[in-house]
LUMDO-546428 format. One record per residue (C-alpha): z negated, x negated, y; residue in one letter. Coordinates in Angstrom, 3 decimals. Example, Ala and Ser with C-alpha at 12.3 -4.5 7.8 and 13.67 -1.06 7.14 Angstrom:
<nodes>
+----------+----------+----------+--------+
|       c3 |       c1 |       c2 | markol |
+----------+----------+----------+--------+
|   -7.800 |  -12.300 |   -4.500 |      a |
|   -7.140 |  -13.670 |   -1.060 |      s |
+----------+----------+----------+--------+
</nodes>
This chain:
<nodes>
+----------+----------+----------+--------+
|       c3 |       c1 |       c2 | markol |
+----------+----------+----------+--------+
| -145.213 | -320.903 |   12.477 |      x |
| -144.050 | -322.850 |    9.153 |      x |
| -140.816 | -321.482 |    8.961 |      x |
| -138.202 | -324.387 |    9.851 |      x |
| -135.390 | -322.616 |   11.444 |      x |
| -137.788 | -320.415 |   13.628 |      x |
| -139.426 | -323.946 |   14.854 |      x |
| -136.375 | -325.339 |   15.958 |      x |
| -135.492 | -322.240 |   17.817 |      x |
| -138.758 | -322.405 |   19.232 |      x |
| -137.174 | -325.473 |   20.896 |      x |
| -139.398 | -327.846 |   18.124 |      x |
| -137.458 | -331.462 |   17.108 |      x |
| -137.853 | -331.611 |   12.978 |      x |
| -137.266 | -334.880 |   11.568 |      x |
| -135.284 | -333.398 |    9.020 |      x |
| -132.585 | -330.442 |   10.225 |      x |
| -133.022 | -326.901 |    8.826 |      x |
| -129.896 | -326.152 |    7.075 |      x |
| -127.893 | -322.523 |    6.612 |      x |
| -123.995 | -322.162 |    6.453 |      x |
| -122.291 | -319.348 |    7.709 |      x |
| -120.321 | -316.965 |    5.024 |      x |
| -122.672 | -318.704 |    2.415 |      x |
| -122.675 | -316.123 |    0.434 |      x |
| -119.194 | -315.559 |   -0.308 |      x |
| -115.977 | -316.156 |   -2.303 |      x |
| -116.985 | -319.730 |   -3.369 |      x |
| -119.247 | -319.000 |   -5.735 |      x |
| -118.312 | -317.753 |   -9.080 |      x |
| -121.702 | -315.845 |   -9.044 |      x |
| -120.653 | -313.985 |   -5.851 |      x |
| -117.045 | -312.935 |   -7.527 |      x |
| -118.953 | -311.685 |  -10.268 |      x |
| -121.068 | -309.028 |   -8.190 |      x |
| -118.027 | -308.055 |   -5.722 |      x |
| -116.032 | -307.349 |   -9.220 |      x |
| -119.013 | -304.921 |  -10.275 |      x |
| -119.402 | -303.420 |   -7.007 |      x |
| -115.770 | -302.406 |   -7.055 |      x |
| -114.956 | -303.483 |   -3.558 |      x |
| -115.668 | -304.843 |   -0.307 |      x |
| -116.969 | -302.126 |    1.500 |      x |
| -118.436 | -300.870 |   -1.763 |      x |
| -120.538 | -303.638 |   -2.005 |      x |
| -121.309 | -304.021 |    2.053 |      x |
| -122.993 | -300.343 |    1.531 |      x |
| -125.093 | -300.717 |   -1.852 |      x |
| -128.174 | -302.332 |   -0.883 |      x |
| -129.278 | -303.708 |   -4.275 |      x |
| -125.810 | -305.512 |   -4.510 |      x |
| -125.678 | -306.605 |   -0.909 |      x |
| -129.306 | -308.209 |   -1.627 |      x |
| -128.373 | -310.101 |   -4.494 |      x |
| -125.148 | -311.809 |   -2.977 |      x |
| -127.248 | -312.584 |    0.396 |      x |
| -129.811 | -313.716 |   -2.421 |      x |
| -127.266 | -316.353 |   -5.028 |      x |
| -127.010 | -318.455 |   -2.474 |      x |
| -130.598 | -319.351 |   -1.679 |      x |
| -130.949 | -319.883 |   -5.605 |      x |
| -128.443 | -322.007 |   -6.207 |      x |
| -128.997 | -324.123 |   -2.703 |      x |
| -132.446 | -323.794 |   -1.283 |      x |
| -131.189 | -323.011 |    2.306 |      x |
| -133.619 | -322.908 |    5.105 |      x |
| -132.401 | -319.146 |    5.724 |      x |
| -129.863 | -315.967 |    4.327 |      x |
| -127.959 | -314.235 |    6.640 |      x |
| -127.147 | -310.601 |    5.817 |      x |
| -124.694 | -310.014 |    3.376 |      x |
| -122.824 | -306.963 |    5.637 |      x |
| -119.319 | -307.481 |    8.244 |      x |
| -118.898 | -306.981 |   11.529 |      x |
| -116.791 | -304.242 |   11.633 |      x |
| -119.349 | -301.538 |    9.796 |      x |
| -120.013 | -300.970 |   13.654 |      x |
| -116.613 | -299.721 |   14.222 |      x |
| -117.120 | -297.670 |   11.201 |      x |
| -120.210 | -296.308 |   11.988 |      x |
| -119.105 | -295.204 |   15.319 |      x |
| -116.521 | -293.302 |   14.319 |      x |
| -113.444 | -295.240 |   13.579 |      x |
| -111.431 | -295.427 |   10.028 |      x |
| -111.584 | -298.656 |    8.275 |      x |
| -110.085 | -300.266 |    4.901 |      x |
| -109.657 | -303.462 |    3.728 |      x |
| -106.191 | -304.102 |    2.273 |      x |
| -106.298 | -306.836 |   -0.475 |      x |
| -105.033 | -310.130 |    0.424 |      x |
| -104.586 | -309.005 |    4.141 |      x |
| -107.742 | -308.308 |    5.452 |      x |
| -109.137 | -304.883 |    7.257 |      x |
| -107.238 | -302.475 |    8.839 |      x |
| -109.223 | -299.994 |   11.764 |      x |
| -107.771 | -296.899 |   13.521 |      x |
| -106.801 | -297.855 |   17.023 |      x |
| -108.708 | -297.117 |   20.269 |      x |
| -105.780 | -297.824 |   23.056 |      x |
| -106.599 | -294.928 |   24.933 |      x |
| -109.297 | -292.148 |   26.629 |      x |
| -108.468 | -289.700 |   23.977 |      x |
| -108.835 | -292.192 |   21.072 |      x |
| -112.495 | -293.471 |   22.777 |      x |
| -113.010 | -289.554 |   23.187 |      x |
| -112.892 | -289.253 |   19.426 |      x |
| -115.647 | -291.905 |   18.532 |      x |
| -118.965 | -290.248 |   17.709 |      x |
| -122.346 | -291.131 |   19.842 |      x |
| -124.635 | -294.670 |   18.904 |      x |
| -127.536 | -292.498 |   18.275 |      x |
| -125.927 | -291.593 |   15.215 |      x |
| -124.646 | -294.686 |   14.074 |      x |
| -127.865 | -294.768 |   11.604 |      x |
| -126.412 | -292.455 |    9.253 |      x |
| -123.828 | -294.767 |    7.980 |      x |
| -125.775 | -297.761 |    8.225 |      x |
| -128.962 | -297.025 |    6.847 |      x |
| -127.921 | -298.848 |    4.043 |      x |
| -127.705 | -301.816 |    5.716 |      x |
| -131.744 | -301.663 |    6.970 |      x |
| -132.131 | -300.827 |    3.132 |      x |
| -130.170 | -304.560 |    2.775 |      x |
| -132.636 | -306.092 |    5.243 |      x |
| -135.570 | -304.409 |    3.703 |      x |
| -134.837 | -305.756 |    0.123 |      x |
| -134.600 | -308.854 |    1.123 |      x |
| -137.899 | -309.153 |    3.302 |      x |
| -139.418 | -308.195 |    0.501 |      x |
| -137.621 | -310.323 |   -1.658 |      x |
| -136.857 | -313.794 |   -0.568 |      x |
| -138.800 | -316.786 |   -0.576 |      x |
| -141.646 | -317.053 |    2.045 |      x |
| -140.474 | -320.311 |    3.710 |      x |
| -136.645 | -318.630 |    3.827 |      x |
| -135.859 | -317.461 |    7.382 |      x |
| -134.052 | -313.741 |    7.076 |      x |
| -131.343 | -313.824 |    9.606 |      x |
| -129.651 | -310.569 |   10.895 |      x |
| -126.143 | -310.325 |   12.659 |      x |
| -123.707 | -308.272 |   14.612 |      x |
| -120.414 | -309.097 |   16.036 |      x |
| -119.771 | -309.487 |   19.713 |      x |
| -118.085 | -306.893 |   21.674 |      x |
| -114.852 | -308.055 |   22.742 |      x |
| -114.319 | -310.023 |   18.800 |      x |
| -115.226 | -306.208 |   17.629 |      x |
| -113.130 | -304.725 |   20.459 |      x |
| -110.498 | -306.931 |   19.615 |      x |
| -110.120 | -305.576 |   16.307 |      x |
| -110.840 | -301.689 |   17.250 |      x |
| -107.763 | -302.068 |   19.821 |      x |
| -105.389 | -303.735 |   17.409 |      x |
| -106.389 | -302.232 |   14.353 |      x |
| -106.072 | -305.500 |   12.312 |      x |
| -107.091 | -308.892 |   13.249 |      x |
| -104.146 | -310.758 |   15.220 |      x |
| -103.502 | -314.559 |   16.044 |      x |
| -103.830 | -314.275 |   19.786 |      x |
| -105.828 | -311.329 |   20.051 |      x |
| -102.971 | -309.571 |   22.253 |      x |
| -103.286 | -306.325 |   22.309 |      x |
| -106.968 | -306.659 |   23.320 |      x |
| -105.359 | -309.196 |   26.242 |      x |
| -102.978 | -306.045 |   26.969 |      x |
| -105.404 | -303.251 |   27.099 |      x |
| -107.754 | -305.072 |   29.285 |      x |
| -104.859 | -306.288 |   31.966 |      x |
| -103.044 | -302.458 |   31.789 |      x |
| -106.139 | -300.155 |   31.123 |      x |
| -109.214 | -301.728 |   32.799 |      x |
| -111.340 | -298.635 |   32.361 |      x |
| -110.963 | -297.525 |   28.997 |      x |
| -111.007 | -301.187 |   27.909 |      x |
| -114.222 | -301.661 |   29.633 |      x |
| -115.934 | -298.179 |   28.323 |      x |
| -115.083 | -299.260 |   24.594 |      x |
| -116.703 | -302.826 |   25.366 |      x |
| -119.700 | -300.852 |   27.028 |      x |
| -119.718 | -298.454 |   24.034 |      x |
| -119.508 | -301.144 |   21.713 |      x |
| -122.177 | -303.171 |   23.441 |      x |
| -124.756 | -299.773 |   23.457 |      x |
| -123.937 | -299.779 |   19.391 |      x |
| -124.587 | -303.327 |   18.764 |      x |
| -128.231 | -303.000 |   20.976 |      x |
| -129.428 | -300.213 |   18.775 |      x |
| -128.083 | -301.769 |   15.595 |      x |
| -129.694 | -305.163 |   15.861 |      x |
| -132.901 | -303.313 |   16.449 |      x |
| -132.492 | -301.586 |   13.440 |      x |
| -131.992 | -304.937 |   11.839 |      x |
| -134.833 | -306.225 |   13.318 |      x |
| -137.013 | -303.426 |   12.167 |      x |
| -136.257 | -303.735 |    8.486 |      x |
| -137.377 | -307.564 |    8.731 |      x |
| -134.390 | -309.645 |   10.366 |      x |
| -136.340 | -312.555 |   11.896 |      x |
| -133.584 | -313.785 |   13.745 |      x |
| -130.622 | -312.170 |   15.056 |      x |
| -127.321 | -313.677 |   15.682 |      x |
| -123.953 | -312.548 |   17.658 |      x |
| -120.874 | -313.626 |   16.326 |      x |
| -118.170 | -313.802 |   18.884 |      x |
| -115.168 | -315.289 |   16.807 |      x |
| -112.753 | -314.808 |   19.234 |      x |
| -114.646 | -315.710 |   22.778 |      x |
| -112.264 | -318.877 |   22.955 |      x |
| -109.040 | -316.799 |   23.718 |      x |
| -110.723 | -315.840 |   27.180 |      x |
| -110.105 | -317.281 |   30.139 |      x |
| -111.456 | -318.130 |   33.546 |      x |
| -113.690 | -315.393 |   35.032 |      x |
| -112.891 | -312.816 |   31.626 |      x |
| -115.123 | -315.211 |   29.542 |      x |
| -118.109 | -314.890 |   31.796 |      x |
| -117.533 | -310.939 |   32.284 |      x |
| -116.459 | -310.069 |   28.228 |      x |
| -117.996 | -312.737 |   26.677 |      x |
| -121.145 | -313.813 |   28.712 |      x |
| -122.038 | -310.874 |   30.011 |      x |
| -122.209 | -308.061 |   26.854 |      x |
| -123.812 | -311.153 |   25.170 |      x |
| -126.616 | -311.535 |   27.765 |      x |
| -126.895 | -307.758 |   27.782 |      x |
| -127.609 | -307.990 |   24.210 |      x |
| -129.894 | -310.940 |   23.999 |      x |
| -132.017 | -309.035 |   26.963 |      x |
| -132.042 | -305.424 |   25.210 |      x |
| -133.660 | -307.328 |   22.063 |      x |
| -135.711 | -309.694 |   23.708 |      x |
| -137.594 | -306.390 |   25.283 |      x |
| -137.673 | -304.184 |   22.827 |      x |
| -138.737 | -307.133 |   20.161 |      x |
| -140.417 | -310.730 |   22.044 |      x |
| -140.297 | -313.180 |   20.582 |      x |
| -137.544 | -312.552 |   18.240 |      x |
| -134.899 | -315.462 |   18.521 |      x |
| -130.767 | -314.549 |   19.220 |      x |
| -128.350 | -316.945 |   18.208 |      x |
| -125.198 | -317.019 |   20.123 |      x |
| -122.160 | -317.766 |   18.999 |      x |
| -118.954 | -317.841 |   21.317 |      x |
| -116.409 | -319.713 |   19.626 |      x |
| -113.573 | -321.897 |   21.042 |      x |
| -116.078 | -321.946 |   23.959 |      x |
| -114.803 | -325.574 |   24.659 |      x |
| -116.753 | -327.020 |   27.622 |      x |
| -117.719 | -323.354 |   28.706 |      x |
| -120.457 | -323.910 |   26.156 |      x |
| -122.676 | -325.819 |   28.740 |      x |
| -124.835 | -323.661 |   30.203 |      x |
| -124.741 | -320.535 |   27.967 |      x |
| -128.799 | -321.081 |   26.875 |      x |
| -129.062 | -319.504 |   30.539 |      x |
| -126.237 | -317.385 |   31.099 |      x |
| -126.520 | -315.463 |   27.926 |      x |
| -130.896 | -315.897 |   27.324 |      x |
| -130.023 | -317.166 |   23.893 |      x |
| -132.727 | -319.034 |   21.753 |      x |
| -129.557 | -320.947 |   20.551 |      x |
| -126.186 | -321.944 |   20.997 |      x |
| -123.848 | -321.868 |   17.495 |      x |
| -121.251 | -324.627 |   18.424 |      x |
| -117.993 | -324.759 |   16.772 |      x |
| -116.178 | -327.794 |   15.542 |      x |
| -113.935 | -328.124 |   18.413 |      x |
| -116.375 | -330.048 |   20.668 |      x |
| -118.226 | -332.929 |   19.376 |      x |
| -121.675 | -333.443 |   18.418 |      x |
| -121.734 | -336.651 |   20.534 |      x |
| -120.640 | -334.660 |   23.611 |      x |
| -123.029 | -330.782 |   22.622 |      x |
| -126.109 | -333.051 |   22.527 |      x |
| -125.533 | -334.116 |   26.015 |      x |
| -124.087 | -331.409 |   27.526 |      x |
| -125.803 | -328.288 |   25.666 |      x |
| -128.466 | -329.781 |   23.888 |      x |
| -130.335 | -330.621 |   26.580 |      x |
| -130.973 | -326.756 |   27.342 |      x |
| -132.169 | -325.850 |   23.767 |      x |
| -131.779 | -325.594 |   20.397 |      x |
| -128.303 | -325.795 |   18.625 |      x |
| -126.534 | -324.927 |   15.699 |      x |
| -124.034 | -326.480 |   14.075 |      x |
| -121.544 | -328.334 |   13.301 |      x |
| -119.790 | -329.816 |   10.849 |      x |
| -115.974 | -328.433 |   10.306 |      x |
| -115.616 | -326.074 |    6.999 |      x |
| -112.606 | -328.476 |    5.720 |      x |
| -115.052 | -330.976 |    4.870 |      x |
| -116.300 | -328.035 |    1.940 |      x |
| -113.001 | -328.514 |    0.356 |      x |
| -112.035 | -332.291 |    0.365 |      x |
| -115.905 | -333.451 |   -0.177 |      x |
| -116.015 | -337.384 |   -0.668 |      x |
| -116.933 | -339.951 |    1.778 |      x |
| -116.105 | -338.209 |    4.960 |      x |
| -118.197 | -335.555 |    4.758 |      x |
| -121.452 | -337.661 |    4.283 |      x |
| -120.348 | -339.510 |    7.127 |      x |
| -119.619 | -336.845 |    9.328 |      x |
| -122.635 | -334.559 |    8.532 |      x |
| -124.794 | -338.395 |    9.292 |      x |
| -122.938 | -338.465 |   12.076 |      x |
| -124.028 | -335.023 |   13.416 |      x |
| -127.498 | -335.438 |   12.340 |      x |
| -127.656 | -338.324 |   14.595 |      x |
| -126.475 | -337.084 |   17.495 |      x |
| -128.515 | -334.406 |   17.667 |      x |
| -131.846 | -335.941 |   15.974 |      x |
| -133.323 | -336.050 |   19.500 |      x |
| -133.454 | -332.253 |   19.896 |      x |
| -134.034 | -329.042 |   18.345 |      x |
| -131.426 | -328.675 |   15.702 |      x |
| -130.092 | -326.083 |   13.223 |      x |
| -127.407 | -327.570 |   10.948 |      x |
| -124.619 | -325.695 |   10.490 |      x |
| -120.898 | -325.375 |    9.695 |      x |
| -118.576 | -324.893 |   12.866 |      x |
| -117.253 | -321.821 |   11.119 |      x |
| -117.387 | -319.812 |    8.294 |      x |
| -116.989 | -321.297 |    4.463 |      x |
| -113.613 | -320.724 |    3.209 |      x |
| -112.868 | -319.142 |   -0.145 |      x |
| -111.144 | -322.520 |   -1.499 |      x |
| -114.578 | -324.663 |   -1.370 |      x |
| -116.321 | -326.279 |   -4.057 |      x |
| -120.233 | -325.325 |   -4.564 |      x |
| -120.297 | -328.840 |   -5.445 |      x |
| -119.582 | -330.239 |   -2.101 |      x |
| -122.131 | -328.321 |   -0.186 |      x |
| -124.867 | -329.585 |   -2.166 |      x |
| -123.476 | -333.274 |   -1.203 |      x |
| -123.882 | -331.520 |    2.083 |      x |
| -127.867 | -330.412 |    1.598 |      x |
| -128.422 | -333.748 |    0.201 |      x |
| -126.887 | -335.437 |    2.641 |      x |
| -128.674 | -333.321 |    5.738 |      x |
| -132.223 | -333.982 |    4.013 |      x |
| -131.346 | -336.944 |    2.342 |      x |
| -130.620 | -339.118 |    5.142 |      x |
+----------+----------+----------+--------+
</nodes>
């Protein structure tokens, strides 16, 4: 195994950090506005593999990261499964709602989900083929309740309320779509996997706004489900989880969940992760994305800072969330240098 990122999942301490950064292929780059304007639009370019590739592809050119992550979104699930989606410009996507039997009635089976994302494997396929042998090809799928959470409110939401309100008024049909949405993300992954995703990772973006025993049974529990499903069908594949705004409900989710890796958010410090999460395996993270925009001195000290704390452990560096549009390309490559530079 040469591959960086797949040692330190493996549990293996690098002197040096393997280095990715989540949405790095994205609205930063000039080169990535470029192929979004030929593509036409969002979804238009989620759903033409040769496009997809090349964004997924710009940003191990430009960078040398350790790995690419699938250029693709979380809610294609949704999409696949039956559900209406748009994006509206400057607002973000828009679903048809599930708040009730009939509306979960009218989604279509998962074994047919492969119809409107085979050109996603295509993606996947491409880019085994394509990328450079010591670049890790990372696969992804959203969590159930973040996907849920959008299905239910048909937009994304601050609070994540009507989700909250579904699950306290309509236990049942709340818990089929999770259970629905769960079966879905199983079989997709797998897919992934079989095109050439070496590593899979579940985004759960909106795990913090659970609470007490609802985080272990929406959050920990479709994860684990997950993570198992793979790890059976596909040993020795790695899953990264990622269950942001966990707080101190972090420790302890190697075991709870089966996960080759915890993604840890910038809400909890390195200092405290390596001690309290750390010790049970790999992690990823965590430097926060505002550091991408102002650059400078702080960001060289903060990304030492979290190399240090966890240079005594198996460590994936990472953002604690995704890239935002207003970064400059310039300050993530003070970021690589920085991470490998000492």
């Amino acid at each position: 195994m040469t591959k960086t990122i797949l040692r330190a999942l493996a549990g293996e301490t690098l002197p040096t950090p393997p280095i990715w950064m989540m949405r790095q292929a994205g609205r930063y780059l000039p080169e990535y506005k470029a192929t979004r304007a030929q593509a036409g639009d969002f979804l238009s370019l989620c759903y033409n593999p040769e496009l997809a590739a090349e964004v997924t592809l710009q940003p191990i050119r430009r960078y040398g990261f350790d790995a690419a992550i699938l250029f693709a979104d979380i809610l294609l699930l949704p999409q696949a499964l039956g559900a209406d989606l748009w994006f509206v410009t400057g607002e973000g996507p828009r679903l048809s709602t599930i708040t009730s039997q009939s509306d979960l009635d009218k989604l279509g089976p998962v074994d047919d989900i492969d119809e409107v994302l085979s050109p996603i494997y295509e993606t996947v396929k491409i880019l085994s083929r394509e990328l450079p042998s010591e670049t890790t090809l990372i696969g992804f799928a959203g969590a159930p309740w973040t996907v849920a959470t959008y299905m239910i409110a048909g937009q994304g939401t601050p609070d994540q309320g009507p989700a909250h309100r579904l699950k306290d008024e309509d236990r049942p049909v709340f818990e089929a779509l999770l259970d629905k949405i769960t079966e879905g993300t199983i079989h997709y992954l797998s897919k992934q996997i079989e095109a050439g995703a070496e590593v899979v990772k579940i985004f759960d973006s909106w795990a913090g706004s659970l609470t007490g025993a609802d985080f272990e049974k929406y959050a920990v529990a479709p994860a684990a489900r997950i993570t198992a499903a793979l790890k059976a069908k596909h040993p020795g594949v790695p899953v990264i989880a990622f269950p942001r705004g966990a707080g101190e409900k972090y420790e302890g989710l190697h075991q709870a969940i089966g996960a080759d890796c915890i993604a840890l958010d910038d809400g909890v410090t390195a200092g405290w992760a390596a001690g309290a999460v750390q010790k049970d395996g790999c992690v990823q993270g965590n430097l926060a994305s505002r550091h991408m925009v102002s650059g400078g001195d702080d960001l060289v000290r903060e990304t030492r800072a979290i190399c240090d704390a966890f240079a005594k452990g198996p460590h994936i560096f990472n953002l604690g969330h995704g890239i935002t549009p207003d970064a400059d390309p310039a300050n993530v490559q003070l970021m690589i240098d920085t991470v490998r530079g000492g």
